[in-house]
Structures are given as C-alpha cells and as structure tokens.
C-alpha positions as CSV (number, residue, x, y, z in Angstrom):
1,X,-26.6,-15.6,7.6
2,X,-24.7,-11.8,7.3
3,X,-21.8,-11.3,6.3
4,X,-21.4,-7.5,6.2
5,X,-18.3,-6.8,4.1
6,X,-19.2,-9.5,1.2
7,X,-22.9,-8.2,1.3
8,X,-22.2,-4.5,1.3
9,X,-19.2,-4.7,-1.4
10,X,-19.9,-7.5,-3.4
11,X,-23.2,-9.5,-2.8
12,X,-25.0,-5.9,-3.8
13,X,-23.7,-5.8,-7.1
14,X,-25.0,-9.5,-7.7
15,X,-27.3,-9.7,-10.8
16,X,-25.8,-6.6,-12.0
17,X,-25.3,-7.4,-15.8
18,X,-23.0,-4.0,-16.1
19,X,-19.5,-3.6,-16.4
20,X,-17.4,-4.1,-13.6
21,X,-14.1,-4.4,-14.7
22,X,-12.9,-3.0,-17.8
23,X,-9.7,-4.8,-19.3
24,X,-7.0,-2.9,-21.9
25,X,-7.8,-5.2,-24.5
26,X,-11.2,-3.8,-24.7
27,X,-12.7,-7.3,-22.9
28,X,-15.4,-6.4,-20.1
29,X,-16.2,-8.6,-17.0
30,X,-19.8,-7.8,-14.9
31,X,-19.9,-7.2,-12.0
32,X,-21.9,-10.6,-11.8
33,X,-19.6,-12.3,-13.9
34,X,-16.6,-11.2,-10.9
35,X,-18.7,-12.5,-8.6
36,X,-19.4,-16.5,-10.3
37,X,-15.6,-16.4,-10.6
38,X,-15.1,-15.4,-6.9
39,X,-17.8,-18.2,-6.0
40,X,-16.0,-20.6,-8.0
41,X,-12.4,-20.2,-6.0
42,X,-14.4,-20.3,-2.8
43,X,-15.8,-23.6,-3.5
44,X,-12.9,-25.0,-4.4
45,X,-10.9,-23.3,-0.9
46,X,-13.5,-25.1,0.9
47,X,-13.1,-28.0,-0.9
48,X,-9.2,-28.5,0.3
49,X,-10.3,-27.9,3.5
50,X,-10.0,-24.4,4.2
51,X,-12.6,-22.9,6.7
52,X,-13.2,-19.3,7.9
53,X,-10.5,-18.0,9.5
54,X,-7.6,-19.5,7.9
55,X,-4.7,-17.4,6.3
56,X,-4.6,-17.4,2.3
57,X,-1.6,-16.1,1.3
58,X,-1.0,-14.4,-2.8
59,X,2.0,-13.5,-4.1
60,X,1.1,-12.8,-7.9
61,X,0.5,-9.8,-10.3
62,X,-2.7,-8.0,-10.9
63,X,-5.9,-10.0,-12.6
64,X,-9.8,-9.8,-12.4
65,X,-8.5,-13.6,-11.3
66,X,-6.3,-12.2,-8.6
67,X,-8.9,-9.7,-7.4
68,X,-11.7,-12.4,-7.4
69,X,-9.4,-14.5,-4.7
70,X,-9.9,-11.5,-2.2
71,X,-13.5,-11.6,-3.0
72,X,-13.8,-15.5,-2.4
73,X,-11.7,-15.0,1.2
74,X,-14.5,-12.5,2.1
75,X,-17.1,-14.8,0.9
76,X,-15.6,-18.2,2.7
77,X,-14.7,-15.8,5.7
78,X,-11.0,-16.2,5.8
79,X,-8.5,-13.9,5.9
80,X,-6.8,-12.3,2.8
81,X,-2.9,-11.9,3.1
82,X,-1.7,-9.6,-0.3
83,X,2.4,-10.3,-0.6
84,X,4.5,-7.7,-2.8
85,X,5.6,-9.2,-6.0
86,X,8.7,-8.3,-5.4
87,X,9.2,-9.9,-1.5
88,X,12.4,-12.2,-1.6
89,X,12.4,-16.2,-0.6
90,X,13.4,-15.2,2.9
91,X,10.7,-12.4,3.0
92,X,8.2,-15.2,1.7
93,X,9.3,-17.8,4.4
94,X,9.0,-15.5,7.2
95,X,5.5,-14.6,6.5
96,X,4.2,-18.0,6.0
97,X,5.3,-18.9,9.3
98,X,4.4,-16.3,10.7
99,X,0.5,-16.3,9.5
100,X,0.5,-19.8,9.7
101,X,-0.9,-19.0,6.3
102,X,-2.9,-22.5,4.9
103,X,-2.4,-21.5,1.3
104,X,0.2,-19.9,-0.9
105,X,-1.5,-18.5,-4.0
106,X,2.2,-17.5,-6.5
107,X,3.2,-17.5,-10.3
108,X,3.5,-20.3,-12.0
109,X,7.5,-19.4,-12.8
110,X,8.0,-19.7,-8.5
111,X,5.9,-22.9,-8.0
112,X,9.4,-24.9,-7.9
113,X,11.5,-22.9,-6.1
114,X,8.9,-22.7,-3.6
115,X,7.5,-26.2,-3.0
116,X,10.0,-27.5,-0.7
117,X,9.8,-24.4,1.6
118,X,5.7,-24.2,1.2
119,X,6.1,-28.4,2.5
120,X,8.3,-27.6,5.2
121,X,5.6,-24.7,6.8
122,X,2.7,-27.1,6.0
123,X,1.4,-24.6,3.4
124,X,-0.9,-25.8,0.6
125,X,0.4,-24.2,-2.8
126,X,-1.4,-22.7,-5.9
127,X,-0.7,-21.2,-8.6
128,X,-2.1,-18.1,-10.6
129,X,-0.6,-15.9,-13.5
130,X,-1.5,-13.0,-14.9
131,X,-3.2,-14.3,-17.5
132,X,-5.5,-16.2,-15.1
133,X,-4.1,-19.4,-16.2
134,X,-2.8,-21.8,-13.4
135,X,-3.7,-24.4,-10.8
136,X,-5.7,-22.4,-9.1
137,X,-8.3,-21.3,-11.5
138,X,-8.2,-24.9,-13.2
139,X,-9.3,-26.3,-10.4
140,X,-12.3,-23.8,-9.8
141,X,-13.5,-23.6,-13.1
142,X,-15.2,-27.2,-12.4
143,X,-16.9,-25.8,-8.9
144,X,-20.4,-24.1,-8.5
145,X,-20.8,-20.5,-9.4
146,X,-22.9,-20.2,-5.9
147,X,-21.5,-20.6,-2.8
148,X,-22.9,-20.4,0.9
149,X,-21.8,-17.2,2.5
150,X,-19.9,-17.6,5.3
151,X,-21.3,-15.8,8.4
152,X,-19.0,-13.1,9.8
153,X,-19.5,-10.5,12.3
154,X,-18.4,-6.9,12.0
155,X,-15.1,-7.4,14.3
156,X,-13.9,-10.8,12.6
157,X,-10.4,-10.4,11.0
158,X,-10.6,-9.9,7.0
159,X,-7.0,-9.3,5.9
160,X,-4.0,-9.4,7.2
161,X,-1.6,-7.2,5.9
162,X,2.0,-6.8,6.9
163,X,4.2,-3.7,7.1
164,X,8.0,-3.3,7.7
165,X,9.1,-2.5,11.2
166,X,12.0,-0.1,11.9
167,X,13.9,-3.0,14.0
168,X,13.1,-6.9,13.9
169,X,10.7,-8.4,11.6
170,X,7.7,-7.4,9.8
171,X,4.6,-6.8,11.8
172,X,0.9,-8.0,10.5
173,X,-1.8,-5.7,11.0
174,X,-5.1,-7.3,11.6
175,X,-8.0,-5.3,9.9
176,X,-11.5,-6.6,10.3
177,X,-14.3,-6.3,8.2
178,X,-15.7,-3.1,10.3
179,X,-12.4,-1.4,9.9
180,X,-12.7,-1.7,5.6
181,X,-16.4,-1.4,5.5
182,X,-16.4,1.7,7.6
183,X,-13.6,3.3,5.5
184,X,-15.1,2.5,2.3
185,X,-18.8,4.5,3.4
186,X,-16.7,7.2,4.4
187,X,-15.0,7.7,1.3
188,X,-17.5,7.5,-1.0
189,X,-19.4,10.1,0.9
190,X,-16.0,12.3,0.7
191,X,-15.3,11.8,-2.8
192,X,-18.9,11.4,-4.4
193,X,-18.5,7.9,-5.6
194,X,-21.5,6.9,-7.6
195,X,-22.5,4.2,-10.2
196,X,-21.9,6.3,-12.9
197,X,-18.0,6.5,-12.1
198,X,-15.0,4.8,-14.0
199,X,-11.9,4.4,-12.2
200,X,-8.8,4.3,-14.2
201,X,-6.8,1.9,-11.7
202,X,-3.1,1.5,-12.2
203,X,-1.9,0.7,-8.8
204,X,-0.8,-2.8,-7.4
205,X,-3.4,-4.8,-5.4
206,X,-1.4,-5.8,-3.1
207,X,-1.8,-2.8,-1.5
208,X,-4.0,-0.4,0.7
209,X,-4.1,1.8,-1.7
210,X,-5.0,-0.2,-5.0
211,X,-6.9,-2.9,-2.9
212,X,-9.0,-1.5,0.3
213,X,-9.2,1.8,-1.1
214,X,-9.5,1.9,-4.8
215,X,-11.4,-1.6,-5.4
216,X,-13.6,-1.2,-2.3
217,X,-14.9,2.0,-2.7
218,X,-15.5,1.4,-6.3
219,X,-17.7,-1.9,-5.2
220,X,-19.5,0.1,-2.7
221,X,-20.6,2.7,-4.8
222,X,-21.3,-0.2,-7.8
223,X,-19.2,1.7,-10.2
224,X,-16.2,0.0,-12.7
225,X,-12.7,0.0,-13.0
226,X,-10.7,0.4,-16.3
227,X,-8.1,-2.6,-14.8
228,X,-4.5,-1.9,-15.8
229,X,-2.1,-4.3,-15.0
230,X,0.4,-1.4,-13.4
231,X,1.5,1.7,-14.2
232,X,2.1,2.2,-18.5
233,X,1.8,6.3,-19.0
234,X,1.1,5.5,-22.8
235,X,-2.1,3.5,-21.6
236,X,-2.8,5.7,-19.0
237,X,-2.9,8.7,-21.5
238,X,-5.1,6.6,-23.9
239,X,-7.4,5.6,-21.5
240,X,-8.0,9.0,-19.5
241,X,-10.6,10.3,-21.8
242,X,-12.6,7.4,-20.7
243,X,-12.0,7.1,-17.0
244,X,-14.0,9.7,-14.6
245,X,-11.5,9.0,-11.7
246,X,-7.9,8.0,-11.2
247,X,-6.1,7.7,-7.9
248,X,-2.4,7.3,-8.3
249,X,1.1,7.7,-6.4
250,X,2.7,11.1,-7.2
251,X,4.9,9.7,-9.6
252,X,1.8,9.1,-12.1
253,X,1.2,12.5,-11.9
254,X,5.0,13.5,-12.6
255,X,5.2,11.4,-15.2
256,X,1.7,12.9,-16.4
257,X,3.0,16.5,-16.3
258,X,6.6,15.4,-18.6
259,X,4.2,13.6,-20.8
260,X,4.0,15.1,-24.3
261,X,0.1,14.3,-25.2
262,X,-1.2,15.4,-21.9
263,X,-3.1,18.5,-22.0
264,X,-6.2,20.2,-20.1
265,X,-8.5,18.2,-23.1
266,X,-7.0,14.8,-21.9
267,X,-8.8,15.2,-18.7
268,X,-11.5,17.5,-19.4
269,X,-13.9,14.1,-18.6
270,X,-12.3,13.5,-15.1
271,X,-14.2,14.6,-12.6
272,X,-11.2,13.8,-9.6
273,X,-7.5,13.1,-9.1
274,X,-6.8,11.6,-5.9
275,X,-2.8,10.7,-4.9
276,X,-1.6,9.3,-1.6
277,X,1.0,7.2,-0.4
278,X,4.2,9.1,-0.5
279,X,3.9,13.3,0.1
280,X,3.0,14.9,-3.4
281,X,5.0,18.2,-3.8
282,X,3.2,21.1,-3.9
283,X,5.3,21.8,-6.8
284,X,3.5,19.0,-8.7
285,X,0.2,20.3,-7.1
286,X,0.4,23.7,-8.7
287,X,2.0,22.6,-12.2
288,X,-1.1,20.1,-12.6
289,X,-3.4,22.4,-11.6
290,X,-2.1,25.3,-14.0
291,X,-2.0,22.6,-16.9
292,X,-5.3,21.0,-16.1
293,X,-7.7,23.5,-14.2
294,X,-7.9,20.1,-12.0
295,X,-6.6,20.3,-8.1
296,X,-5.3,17.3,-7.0
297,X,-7.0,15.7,-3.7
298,X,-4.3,14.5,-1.5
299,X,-5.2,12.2,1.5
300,X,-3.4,10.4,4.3
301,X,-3.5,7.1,5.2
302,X,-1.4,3.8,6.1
303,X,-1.7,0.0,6.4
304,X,-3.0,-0.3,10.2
305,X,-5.9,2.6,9.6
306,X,-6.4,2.9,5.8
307,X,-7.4,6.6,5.2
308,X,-7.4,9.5,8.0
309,X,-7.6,12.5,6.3
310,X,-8.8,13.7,2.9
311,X,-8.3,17.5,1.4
312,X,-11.8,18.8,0.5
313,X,-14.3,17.6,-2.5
314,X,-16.0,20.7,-1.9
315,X,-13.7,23.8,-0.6
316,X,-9.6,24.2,-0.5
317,X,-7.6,21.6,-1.9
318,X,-4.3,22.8,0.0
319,X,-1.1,21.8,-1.6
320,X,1.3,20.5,0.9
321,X,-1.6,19.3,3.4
322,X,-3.6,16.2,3.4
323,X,-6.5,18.0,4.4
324,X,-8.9,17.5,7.6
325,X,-10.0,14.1,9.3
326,X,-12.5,12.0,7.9
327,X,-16.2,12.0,9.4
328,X,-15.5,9.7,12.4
329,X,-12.1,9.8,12.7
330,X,-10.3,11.9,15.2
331,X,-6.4,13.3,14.9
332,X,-4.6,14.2,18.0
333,X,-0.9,15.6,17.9
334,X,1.2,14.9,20.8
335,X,4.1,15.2,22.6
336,X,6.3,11.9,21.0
337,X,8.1,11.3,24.9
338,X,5.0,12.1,27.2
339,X,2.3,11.2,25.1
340,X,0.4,14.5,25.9
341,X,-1.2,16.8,24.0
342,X,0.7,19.7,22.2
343,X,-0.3,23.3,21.7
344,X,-2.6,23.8,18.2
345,X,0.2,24.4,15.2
346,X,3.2,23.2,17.1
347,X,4.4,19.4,15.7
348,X,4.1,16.5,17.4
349,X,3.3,13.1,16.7
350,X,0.1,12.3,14.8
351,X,-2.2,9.7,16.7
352,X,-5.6,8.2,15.3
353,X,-8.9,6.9,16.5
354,X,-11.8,5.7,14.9
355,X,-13.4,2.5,13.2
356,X,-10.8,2.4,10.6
357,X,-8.0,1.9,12.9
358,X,-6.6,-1.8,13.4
359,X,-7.3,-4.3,16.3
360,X,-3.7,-4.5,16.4
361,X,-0.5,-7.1,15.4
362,X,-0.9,-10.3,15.2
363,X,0.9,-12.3,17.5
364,X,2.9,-9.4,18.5
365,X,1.2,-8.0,22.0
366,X,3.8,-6.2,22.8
367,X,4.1,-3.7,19.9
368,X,0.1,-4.0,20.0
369,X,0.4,-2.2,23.3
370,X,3.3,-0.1,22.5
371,X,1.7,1.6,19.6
372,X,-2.2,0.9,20.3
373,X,-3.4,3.1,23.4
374,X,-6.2,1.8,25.9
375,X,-7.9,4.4,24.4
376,X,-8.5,3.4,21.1
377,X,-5.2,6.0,19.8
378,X,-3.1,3.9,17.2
379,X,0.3,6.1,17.4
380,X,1.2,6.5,14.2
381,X,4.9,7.3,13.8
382,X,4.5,10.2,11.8
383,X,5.5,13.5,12.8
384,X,2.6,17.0,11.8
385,X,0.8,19.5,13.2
386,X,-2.9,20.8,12.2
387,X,-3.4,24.6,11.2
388,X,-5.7,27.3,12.6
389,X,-8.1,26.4,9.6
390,X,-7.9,22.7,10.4
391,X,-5.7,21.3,7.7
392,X,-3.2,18.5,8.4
393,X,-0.1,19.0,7.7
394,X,2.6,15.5,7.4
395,X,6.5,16.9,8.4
396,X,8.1,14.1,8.9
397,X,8.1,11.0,10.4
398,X,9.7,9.2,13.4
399,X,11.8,6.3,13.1
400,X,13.4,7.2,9.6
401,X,10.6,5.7,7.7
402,X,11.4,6.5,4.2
403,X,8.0,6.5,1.6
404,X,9.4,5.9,-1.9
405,X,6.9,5.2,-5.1
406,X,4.2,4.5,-2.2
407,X,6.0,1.9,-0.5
408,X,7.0,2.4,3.1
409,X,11.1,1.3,3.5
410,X,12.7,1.4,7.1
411,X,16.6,1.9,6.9
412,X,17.7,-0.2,9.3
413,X,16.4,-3.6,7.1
414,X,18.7,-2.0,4.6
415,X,21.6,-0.9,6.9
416,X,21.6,-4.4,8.5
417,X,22.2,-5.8,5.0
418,X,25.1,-3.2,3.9
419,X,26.9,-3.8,7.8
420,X,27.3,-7.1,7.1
421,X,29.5,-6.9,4.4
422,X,33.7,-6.5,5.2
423,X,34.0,-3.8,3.5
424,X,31.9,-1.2,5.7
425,X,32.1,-0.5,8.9
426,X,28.8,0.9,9.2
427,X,26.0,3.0,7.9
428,X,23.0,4.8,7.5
429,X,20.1,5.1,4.7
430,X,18.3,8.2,4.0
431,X,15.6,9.5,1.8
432,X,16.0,12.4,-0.1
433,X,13.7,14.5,-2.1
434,X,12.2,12.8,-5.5
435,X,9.9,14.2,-7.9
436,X,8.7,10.7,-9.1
437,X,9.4,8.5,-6.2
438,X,8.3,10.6,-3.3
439,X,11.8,10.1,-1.4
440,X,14.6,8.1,-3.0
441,X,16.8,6.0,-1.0
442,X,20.5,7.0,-0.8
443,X,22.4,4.8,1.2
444,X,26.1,6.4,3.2
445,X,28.2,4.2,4.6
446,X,32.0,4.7,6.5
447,X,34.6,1.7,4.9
448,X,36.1,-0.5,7.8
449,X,39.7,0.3,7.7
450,X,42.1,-1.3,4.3
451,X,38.7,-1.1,2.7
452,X,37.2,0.7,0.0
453,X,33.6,0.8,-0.7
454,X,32.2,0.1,-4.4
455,X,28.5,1.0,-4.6
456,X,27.7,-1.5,-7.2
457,X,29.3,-4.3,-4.9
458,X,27.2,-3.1,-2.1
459,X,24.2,-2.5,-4.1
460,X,24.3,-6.5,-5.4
461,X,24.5,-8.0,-1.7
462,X,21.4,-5.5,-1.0
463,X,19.4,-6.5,-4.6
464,X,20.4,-10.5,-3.3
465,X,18.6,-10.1,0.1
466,X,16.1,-7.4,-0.4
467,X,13.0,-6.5,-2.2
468,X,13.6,-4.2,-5.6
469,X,11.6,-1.7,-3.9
470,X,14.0,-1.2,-1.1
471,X,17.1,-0.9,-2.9
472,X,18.7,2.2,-2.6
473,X,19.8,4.8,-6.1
474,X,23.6,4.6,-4.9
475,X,26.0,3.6,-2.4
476,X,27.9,6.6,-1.5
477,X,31.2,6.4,0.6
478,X,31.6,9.1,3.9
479,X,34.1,9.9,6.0
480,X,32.3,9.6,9.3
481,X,28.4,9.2,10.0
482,X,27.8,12.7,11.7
483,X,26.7,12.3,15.5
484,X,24.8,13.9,18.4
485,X,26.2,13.4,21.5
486,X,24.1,10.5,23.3
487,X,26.2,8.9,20.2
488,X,23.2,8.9,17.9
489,X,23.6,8.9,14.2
490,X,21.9,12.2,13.5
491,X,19.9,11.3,9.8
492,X,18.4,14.9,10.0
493,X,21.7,15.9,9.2
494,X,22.6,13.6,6.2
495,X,18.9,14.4,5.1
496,X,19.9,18.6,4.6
497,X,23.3,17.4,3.1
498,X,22.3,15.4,0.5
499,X,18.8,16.7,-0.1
500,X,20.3,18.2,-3.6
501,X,22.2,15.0,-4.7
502,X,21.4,15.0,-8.0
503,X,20.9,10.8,-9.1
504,X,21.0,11.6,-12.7
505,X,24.7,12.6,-12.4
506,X,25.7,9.4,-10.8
507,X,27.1,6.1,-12.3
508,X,24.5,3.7,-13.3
C-alpha cells in the first residue's frame, strides 16, 4: 500500500530515535515517539468507525497531542479540518454541517456546551487539552502503536480548511495530498531545510502557516521544532540562541525589534527568518536588518494554494516584495473585469497555477468555477504587479479583505453584525496600517437618526457574535459613508483618511 503524504512526511522519520519536537519545559518527543502516538489515535478513529474519507474536525490549542491527530488523519486517510480557537458556537455549528464532519475533537472546558449541538449534526465528540489530557488520548493510550496505513492516491482530499468569504458563509478549500506534498519539496529546496535545522515554532496550528508550512516542511527535511504553545516574546528570546530557524507573522518581528534583550548576538545562530501572512513593512525589514545583519525572507501564500512566491535564499531579499514564484508555480497579473493579461509592471489581479493550488470548494461549484479557471488559474483576489527584475509585488487586494496578525477578516461579516443593531444605520470596516498586526480593523459607522453610536456598545454585540480575531480597535461615529457615484461605498477613501488614526490615543 502508498500512501504518499504519510510516507514522505512522517513514515520516513519512523525509527528515528532523534528529537522531533522540542517542548519549553525542556521535555523531548522523537520523532518515533510522534509517530506511536499518532498510530495510537488512528486505531482508536478506526475503532469508532471512522474510515478514510471522513471529516475530523479539532477545535483545541497547540500540543505534540494536537499535532499527532493531523498525523493519524493522514495515516487512516481522512481528512483533517483545523478550527480557530477562537470560532464562536454559531461559527462551530456551521462548519460541522457543512463538512458533515464525523468527529469534533474540542477542550475539555466546551465539551458541555457543545454536546447537544454535536448530537443534533450527528457528530461524534472528543475531547483534547493542552496538556494532552482528555477523552481522546484516554482512549488511545490502550490502542496499538502500529497501525495499517491507509492507501491514498496523490489527488485524494487531505484537509479541508475553510476561509471567510467576503459575502455569505465560509468556504472550504479542499487541498489534497499532492497539493501539500508538492509545496513542502518546494520549500525545502528554497529555504535549505535539512536535518540539522531547529525551528523555533510559535504559530497556531490551525493554520497554513504553523501547520502545512512550518510542520511539514520540518518533517520533510527530518529536522525538529522547539514547540511553543503561541507566541510569548520572553520565551521566544530565551529560546532563539537554540533555534536555527523561525518563521513568524510580522508582529513577532515588531515585538522582536521593541524587545530590550534582542541584539545581533541573540540571533547570531539563526541561519533564516521567514514572515508571511500579513504584508511586513519594509520599515520593519530594514530596522531588523540594521540590528541583526539578518534580511528577512518574506513569501506569499494563502489557504487555497499554500505558498506562491518566496524572496531569494540566495540573492536580493527585497523589502516590500514577496519575491519571485516558486519552481513550478506560475503568476499571471490580469485585468480584474476581462480576465486578460495586463502589460509587465502595471497592477492587476494576481492569478495562480501550479500543484499547490486547490481542487476547489467543497460543495460550493459555483464559487469553484467563479474563482478556479478551466485552466488550472485559481484567481486570487489580490491585487500586484511583478517588476522588470521579476519580483512580486502585493498592493492590495480586492474585495476589502483585511489581513490582521495573519488572519484574513472580510468586512462585510463584521458590517452585517454592527447593521443590525438600532443604533446604526449602516457602515463600513477598514484596515488601517499596523506595525504589529499587519492592518488593524477600524470599524465607521453613520447613527440611524435619534441615535447615538457608543463604540463599546457596538463593540460587545460584535465580541457576542464574532471571533476575537475579527473584532475591530474602535467603533468610530461618521457623518456619511463617502460614495462613488454607482452608489458604492468607496473604502479607498476611508482607508487614506484614517490611515494615521493613532489607536493608542483612543478609549480603551
């Protein structure tokens, strides 16, 4: 039997008596010791029935235990779905429905509030905390540390992983084991993963970054991971000295740079410093540099393709690009109405093909075929252009998507919230310029007439129904939402206006 991904990433590093993941606490786990664990959870997934193909749902925070349940979906051949810790109950409920998804993996602390609604959508529920302690584990500690591989082909559907749209619900893209093996080769190639490399890993692992990108090429190349439970600067600091690698959002490099004990001797031992998910400024790009002697890699990627485009390990590190395609991908700008191609250097909008691009959203054909050409071109919403040397270069992006801390936030989810409420007639969300976050989320909104509009008031209906990663810094109260003349709301505008809103000033 083959299974590509599980052989390539995992089944490779079996026997390996080495260090996989590193823990704070100064524990170790091998990379065979990973893999018993991971064995163990897929015995007892096949044991309540699960067989390949079925949806497995986890809502919990980062642990080896937590990483070893993606491992044991690859293994038993069904299909991974990572949740944001911070996704509401109605966020939850849609999703399980959705997916169909045969098991809910959450905390401990939910399990109650969650049973009835986990009953209601037939969904099977386990729990897991972050100290690896719950139902889930209990139950596989008793299984075999061997399990039969399940057999998989290269196009079979791995994870599903689901990202906001700009209208309507969320979307699941469907990424198969092709699309994360291929991206995986290709960036340990482009980065020069080997063994030898220890990657200080902060990031959540519910996402692409932290999960398909971090953790797979770190398998790939059979190196280790110094395995933080999220983002602590004092840790990070500590622990640099011993890490050869760290990928991070811009904020960990803002914070970095404010940091009192970080100096050019702090990361003398780090070979590479890789940030995507939210633009880095080239402000931060040229301070780290100065400090460190180190340029920062900045790359492009998303949810439906993984990484694009990576600035140089060898050459130019460009501050304010993300550098040139990947081997095997291809970047075309075009025209965002006719879909044609646009002159070299002018902006258009940023299309993709190659074998890290999705097979499209599940059980959604119709924004499958609106944003997934016949060609193979996944149209990606984002607005660039590439340079005479080559370089990409992100402007903007269509449909008001808003990057903040790494996590993509579309307005209107957050305008359909604040439009409900008496008080405002209607309004807009924007991002604005953030040295930690990326963007920050600044919300303007017109009162409905005898009304006044009180931005903590607002802020609580939005903190009720939303995740805490959506919520915007304030609610400010406008006159009028400025207009073009189809009657549009015209966000560029409100962008330039507030772009130096300073949040610090503002009530808390």
């Amino acid at each position: 039997m083959t299974n590509p991904l599980y052989d390539q990433l995992f089944g490779k590093n079996a026997g390996k008596t080495s260090p996989f993941l590193r823990l704070s606490d100064g524990r170790t786990i091998t990379h065979t010791g990973f893999l018993d664990i991971a064995a163990q959870i897929a015995n007892h997934f096949a044991k309540v029935g699960l067989r390949p193909d079925d949806r497995v749902a986890v809502q919990v925070d980062k642990s080896p235990e937590a990483l070893a349940v993606y491992a044991a979906c690859v293994q038993a051949g069904l299909v991974f779905l990572p949740l944001n810790t911070a996704y509401t109950l109605d966020e939850l409920s849609y999703f399980l429905e959705d997916a169909a998804a045969a098991v809910l993996v959450v905390d401990s602390k939910r399990e109650t509030a969650l049973e009835d609604m986990a009953a209601r959508q037939g969904t099977r529920l386990e729990t897991l905390n972050a100290d690896g302690t719950g139902s889930l584990t209990e139950a596989a500690s008793r299984e075999d540390r061997t399990f039969d591989t399940a057999e998989r082909k290269p196009s079979d559907l791995t994870a599903l992983v689901y990202t906001s749209g700009t209208t309507g619900r969320s979307k699941g893209a469907m990424l198969s084991q092709s699309n994360l093996l291929s991206n995986a080769r290709t960036l340990v190639e482009a980065w020069r993963f080997t063994s030898d490399d220890i990657l200080l890993h902060a990031l959540p692992i519910f996402h692409t970054h932290g999960l398909f990108v971090a953790t797979n090429v770190t398998l790939m190349a059979g190196g280790s991971m110094i395995f933080l439970p999220g983002f602590d600067i004092d840790e990070i600091a500590r622990l640099l000295p011993r890490s050869t690698v760290l990928m991070g959002v811009p904020t960990f490099y803002t914070r970095l740079l404010r940091y009192d004990g970080f100096t050019a001797d702090l990361a003398s031992g780090v070979r590479l410093f890789i940030s995507g998910s939210a633009p880095l400024l080239p402000e931060t790009h040229i301070e780290f540099e100065r400090l460190t002697g180190h340029k920062i890699i900045e790359r492009y990627g998303m949810t439906e393709t993984n990484m694009n485009t990576s600035n140089p390990y060898d050459g130019d590190r460009r501050a304010g690009t993300v550098g040139y395609p990947l081997p095997g991908v291809e970047i075309s700008i075009t025209d965002p109405d006719t879909g044609a191609a646009v002159p070299a250097g002018e902006i258009g909008m940023i299309e993709v093909r190659g074998p890290n691009v999705f097979g499209g959203y599940w059980n959604k054909p119709e924004k499958t075929a609106a944003e997934l050409r016949e060609t193979g071109f996944f149209i990606t919403g984002d607005l660039g252009k590439i340079d005479d040397d080559g370089y990409v270069h992100i402007v903007g992006r269509a449909k008001d998507l808003i990057i903040s801390g790494g996590y993509n936030i579309y307005p209107k989810e957050i305008e359909s919230v604040l439009d409900s409420l008496p008080e405002v007639l209607e309004s807009a969300v924007i991002g604005i310029p953030d040295a930690d976050f990326g963007e920050a989320v600044v919300a303007l909104a017109v009162a409905a007439p005898g009304h006044k509009i009180e931005s903590q008031k607002a802020l609580s209906s939005v903190r009720d129904s939303l995740a805490r990663f959506k919520h915007p810094r304030v609610v400010l109260e406008i006159d009028v939402l400025p207009r073009n003349t189809l009657g549009k709301v015209q966000k560029n505008v409100l962008r330039d206006r507030y772009a130096s809103l300073d949040l610090d000033t503002l009530p808390k």
